[in-house]
C-alpha positions as CSV (number, residue, x, y, z in Angstrom):
1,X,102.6,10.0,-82.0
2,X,106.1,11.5,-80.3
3,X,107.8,13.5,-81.8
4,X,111.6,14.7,-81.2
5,X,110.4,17.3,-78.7
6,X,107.3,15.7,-77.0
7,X,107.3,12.4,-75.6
8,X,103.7,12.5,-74.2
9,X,100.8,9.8,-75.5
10,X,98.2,11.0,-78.0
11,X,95.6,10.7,-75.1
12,X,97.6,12.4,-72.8
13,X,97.6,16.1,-74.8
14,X,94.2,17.7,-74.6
15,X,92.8,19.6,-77.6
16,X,93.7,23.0,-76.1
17,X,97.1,24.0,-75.1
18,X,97.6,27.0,-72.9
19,X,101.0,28.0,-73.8
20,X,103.4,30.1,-71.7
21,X,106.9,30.7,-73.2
22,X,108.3,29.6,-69.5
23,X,108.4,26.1,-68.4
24,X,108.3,27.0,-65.0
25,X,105.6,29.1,-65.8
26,X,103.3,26.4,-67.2
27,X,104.3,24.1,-63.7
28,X,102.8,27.1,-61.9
29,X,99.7,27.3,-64.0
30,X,99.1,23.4,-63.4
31,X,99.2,23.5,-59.3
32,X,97.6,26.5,-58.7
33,X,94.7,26.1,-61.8
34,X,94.2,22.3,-62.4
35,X,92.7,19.8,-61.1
36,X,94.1,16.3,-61.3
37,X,97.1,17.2,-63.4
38,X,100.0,15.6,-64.5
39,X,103.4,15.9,-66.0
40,X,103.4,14.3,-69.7
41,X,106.5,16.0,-71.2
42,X,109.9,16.9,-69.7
43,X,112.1,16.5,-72.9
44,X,114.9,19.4,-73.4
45,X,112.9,20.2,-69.5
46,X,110.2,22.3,-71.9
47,X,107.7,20.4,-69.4
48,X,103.8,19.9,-70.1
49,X,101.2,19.5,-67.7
50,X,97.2,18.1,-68.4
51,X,94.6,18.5,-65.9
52,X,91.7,19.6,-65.9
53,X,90.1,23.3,-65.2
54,X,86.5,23.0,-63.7
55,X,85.7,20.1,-65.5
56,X,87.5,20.8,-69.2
57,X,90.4,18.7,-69.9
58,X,93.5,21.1,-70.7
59,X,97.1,20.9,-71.0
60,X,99.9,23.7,-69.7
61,X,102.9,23.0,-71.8
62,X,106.1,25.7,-72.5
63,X,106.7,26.9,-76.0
64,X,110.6,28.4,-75.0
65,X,111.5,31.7,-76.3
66,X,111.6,32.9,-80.0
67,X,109.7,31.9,-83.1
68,X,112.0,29.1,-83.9
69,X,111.0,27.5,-80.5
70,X,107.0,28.2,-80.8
71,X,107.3,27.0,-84.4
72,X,108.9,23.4,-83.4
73,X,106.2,23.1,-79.8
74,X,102.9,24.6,-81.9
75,X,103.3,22.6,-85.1
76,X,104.2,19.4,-83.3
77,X,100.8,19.9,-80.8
78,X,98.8,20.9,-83.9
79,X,100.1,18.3,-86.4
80,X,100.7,15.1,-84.7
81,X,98.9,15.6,-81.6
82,X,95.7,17.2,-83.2
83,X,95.1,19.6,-81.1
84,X,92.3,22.6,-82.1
85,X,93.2,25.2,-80.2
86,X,96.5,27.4,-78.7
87,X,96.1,30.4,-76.6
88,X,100.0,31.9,-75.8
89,X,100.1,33.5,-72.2
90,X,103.6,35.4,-72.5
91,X,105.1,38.7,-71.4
92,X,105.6,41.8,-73.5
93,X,107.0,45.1,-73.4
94,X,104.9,48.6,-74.4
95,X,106.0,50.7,-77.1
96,X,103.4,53.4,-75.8
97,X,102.5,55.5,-73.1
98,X,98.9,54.2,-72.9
99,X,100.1,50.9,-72.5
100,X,101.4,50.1,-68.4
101,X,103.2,47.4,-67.0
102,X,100.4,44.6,-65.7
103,X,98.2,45.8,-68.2
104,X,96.7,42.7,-70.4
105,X,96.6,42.6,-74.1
106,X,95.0,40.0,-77.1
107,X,96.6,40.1,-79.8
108,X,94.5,41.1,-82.6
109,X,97.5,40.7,-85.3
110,X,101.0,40.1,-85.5
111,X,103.7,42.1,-87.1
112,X,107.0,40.7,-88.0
113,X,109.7,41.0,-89.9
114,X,110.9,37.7,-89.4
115,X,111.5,35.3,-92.6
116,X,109.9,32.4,-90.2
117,X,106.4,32.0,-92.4
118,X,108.3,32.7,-95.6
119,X,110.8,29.4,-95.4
120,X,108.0,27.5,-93.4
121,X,105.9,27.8,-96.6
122,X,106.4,31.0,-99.0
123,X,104.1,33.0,-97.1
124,X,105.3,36.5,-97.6
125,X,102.9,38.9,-95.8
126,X,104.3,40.6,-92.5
127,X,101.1,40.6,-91.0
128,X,99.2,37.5,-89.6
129,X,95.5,38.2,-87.8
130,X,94.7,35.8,-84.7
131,X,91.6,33.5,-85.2
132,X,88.8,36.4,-84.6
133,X,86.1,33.9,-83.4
134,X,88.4,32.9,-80.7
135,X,89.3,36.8,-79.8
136,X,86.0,37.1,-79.9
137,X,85.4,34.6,-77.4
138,X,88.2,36.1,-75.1
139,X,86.9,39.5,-75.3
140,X,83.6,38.6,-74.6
141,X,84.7,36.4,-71.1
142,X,86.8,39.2,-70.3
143,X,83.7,41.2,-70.3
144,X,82.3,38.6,-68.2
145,X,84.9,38.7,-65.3
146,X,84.9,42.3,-65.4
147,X,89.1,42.3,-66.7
148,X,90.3,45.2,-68.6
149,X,91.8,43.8,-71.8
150,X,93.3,46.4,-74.9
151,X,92.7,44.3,-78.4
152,X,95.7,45.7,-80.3
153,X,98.3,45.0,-83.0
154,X,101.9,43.6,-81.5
155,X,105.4,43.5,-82.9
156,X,106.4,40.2,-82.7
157,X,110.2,40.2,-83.0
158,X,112.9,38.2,-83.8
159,X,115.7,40.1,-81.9
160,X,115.5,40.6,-78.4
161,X,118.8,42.5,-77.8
162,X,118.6,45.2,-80.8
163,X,122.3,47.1,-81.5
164,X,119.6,50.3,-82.3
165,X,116.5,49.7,-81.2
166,X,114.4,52.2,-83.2
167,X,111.1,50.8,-82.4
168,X,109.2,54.6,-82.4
169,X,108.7,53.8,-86.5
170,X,106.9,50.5,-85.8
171,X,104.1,52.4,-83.7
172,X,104.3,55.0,-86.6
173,X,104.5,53.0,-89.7
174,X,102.7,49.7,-88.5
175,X,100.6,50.7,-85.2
176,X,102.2,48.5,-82.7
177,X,101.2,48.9,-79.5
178,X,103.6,46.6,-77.7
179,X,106.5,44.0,-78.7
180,X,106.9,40.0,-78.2
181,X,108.5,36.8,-80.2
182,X,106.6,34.4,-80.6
183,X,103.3,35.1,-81.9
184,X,103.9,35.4,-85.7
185,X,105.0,31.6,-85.7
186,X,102.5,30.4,-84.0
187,X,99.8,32.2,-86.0
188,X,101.2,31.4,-89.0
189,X,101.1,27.3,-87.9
190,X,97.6,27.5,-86.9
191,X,96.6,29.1,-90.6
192,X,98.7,26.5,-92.2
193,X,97.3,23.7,-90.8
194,X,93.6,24.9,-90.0
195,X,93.8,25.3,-86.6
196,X,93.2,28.5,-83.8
197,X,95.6,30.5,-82.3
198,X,95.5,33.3,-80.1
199,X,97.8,35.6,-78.1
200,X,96.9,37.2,-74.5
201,X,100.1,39.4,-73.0
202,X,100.6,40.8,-70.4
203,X,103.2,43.8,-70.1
204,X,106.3,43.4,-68.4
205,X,108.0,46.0,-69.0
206,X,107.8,49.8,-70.5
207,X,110.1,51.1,-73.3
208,X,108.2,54.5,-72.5
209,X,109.1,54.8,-68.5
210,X,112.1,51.6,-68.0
211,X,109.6,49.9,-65.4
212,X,110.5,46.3,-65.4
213,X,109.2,43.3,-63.2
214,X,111.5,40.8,-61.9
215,X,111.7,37.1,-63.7
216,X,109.7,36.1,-60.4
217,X,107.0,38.0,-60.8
218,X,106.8,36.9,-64.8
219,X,106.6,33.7,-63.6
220,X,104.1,34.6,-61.0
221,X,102.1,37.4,-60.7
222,X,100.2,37.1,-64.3
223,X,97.2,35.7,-63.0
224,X,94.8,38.1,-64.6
225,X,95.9,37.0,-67.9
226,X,96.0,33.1,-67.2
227,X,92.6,33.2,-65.8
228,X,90.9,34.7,-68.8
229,X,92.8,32.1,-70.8
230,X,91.5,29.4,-68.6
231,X,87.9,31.0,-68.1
232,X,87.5,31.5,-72.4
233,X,88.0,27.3,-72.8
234,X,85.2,26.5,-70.6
């Protein structure tokens, strides 16, 4: 059925989503991945693409930015479009000095100390694991196509400009290795409603050495990442 937010057929939503927080960034994913693609939402301009990726029907659809976004997009796909599976393709920025910009990340878990599970249902833990047979999976085709990919625990924020932005006691006190928004939400949907989520990042910027990349190249120059998402569905 549509919803408020997607205005795309039943048939026309495949059971896995690739999700990109950009909407621009999903249209890239669709011409330069898919085959026989096509536009099937462009309400609010959060635009979804489904194609297909060497023979598997997919769709490339924006989630916007922030867990109240990713809530609305991944409950709507999971609920009343059915579909099984979400992998997020997003940036992130490292909280460590291991951790470099282009480097690529699965999420393992989610930290948050956002109230976004807790008035979607009660649930009042601050950590939410990704679906492990699906890391699993991921890790496993990473080893395949010979990608270097760090499993670790993220921060996944509700704030993106902080007033003080003391983030050294989340690597201390909760092991975070890097920082996003959206993941927590979207874990926390697929859990409620019995689906699989996962979470591949790749780092954008450093809090550790101030390298940034341009909004271009987040748009861009993630391939690494969107090709192990693609490769792990086949």
């Amino acid at each position: 059925m549509k919803t408020p937010h997607i205005n795309a057929e039943n048939n026309e939503i495949a059971k896995t989503v690739i999700m990109p927080g950009d909407p621009l960034r999903a249209q890239y994913i669709a011409e330069k991945f898919l085959d026989n693609y096509k536009k099937v939402n462009d309400i609010r301009n959060m635009f979804a693409f489904t194609g297909f990726y060497k023979g598997k029907k997919v769709t490339i659809m924006g989630s916007g930015m922030g867990m109240a976004s990713m809530g609305i997009y991944s409950y709507e796909l999971y609920k009343y479009y059915d579909v099984d599976t979400i992998i997020r393709v997003g940036s992130c920025g490292s909280y460590i000095k291991d951790i470099n910009v282009y480097d690529v990340i699965l999420t393992k878990d989610s930290y948050s100390e956002s109230t976004y599970a807790k008035v979607q249902n009660g649930f009042d833990e601050k950590i939410i694991e990704a679906n492990k047979e699906l890391n699993k999976k991921i890790l496993k085709t990473a080893e395949n196509i010979n990608l270097n990919v760090k499993e670790k625990r993220i921060h996944s924020s509700d704030v993106f400009y902080k007033e003080n932005n003391n983030y050294k006691y989340l690597v201390k006190e909760y092991n975070c290795s890097v920082v996003e928004m959206e993941s927590f939400a979207l874990f926390h949907n697929a859990n409620v409603l019995n689906k699989k989520a996962a979470c591949i990042l790749t780092v954008s910027d450093s809090f550790i050495t101030n390298e940034k990349t341009t909004s271009k190249e987040r748009e861009t120059k993630f391939n690494d990442m969107i090709n192990l998402a693609l490769e792990s569905i086949k």
